[in-house]
C-alpha positions as CSV (number, residue, x, y, z in Angstrom):
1,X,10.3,15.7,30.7
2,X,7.9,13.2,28.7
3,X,8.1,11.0,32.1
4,X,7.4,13.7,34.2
5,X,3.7,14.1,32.3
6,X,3.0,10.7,31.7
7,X,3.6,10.2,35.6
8,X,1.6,13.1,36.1
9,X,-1.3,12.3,33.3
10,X,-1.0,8.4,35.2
11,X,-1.8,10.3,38.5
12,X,-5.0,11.8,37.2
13,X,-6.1,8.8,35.6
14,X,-6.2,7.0,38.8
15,X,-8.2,10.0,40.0
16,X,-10.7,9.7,37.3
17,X,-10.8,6.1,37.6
18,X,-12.3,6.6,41.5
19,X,-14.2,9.1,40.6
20,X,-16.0,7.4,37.5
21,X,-16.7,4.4,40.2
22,X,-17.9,6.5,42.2
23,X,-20.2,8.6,40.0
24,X,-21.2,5.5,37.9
25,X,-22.5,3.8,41.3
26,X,-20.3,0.6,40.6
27,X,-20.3,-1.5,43.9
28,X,-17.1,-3.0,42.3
29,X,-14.4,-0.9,41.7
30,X,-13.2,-3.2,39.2
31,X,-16.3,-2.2,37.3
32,X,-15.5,1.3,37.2
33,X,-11.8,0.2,36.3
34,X,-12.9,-1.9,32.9
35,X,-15.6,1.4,31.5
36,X,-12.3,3.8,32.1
37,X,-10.2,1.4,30.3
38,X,-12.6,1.3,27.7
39,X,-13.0,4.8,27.7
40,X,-9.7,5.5,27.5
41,X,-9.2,2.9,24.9
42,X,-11.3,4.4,22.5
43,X,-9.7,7.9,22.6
44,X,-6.4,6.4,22.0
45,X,-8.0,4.9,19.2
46,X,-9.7,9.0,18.1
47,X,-6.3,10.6,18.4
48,X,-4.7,8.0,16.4
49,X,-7.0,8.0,13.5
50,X,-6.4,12.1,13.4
51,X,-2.8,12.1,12.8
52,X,-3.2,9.4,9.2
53,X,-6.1,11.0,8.0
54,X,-4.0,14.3,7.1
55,X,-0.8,12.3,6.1
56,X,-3.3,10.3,3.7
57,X,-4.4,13.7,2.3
58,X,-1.3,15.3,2.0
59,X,0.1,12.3,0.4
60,X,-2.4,11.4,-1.8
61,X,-5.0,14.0,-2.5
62,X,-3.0,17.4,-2.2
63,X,-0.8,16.7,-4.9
64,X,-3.2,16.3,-7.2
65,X,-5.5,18.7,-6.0
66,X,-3.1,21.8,-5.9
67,X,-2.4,22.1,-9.7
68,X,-6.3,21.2,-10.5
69,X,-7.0,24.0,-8.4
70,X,-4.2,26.5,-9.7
71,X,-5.7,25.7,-13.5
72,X,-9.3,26.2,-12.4
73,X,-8.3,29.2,-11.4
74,X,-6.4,30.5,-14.1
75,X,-9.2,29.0,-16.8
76,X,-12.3,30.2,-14.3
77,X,-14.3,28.0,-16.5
78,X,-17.9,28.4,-16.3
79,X,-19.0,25.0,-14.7
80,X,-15.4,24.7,-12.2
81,X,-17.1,21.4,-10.1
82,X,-17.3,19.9,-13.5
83,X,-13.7,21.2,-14.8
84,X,-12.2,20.0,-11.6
85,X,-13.6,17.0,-11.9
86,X,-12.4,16.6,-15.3
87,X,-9.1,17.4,-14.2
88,X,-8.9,15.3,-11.6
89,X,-9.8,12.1,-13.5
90,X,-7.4,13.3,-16.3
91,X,-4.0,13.5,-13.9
92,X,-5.5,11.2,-11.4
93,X,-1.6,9.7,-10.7
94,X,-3.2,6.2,-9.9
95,X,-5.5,6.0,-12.8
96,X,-5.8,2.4,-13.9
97,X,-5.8,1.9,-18.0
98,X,-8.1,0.1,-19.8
99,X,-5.3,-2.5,-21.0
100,X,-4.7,-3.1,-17.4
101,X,-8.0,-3.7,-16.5
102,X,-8.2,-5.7,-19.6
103,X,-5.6,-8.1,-18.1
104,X,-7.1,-8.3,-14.7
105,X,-10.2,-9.2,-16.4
106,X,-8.5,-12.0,-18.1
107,X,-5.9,-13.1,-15.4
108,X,-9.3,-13.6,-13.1
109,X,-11.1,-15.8,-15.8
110,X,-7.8,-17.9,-16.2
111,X,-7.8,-18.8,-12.5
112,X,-11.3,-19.6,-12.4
113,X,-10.9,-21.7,-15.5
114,X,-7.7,-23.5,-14.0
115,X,-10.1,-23.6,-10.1
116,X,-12.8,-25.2,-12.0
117,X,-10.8,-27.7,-13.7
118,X,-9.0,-28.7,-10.4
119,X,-12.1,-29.6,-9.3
120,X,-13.1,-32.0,-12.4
């Protein structure tokens, strides 16, 4: 069944591909061939980007955001952008700690100190 309409979805493309020629007033067909390629290129590249944007969310924003969402609502605080906000950076699930940026800090200034002597 897929076949059947990518044949068929193959079939209008070739259509298209005359008629953009045709329309665009390329004297080359080959013209005409390389803008619906690109054309077509670049909504292959829209429709993929759609599909990981709402995995991305649902994976890494959703989970989060549902409870903040459910306790604004149960609290109904007087400021809720700046309770949610709160929230959020309090259960934010890939919050970094200060001790670990600490090390980072530190690893970092190790390697430069051991790049700086290589080059002595």
């Amino acid at each position: 069944m897929v076949n059947a309409a990518e044949e068929e979805v193959a079939g209008e493309d070739a259509a298209v591909q005359e008629e953009v020629a045709q329309v665009l007033g390329f004297s080359n067909p080959e013209e005409g061939q390389l803008v619906t390629d690109m054309s077509q290129q670049v909504r292959a590249r829209l429709n993929a980007q759609a599909l990981p944007i709402r995995q991305y969310l649902e994976r890494n924003v959703v989970p989060t955001l549902l409870p903040a969402l459910a306790a604004l609502v149960r609290e109904r605080p007087p400021n809720p952008v700046e309770y949610l906000a709160a929230y959020l950076l309090k259960n934010n699930p890939k919050k970094v700690s200060d001790r670990e940026v600490a090390e980072a800090k530190a690893a970092a200034a190790e390697a430069e100190a051991a790049e700086a002597e290589a080059a002595k």
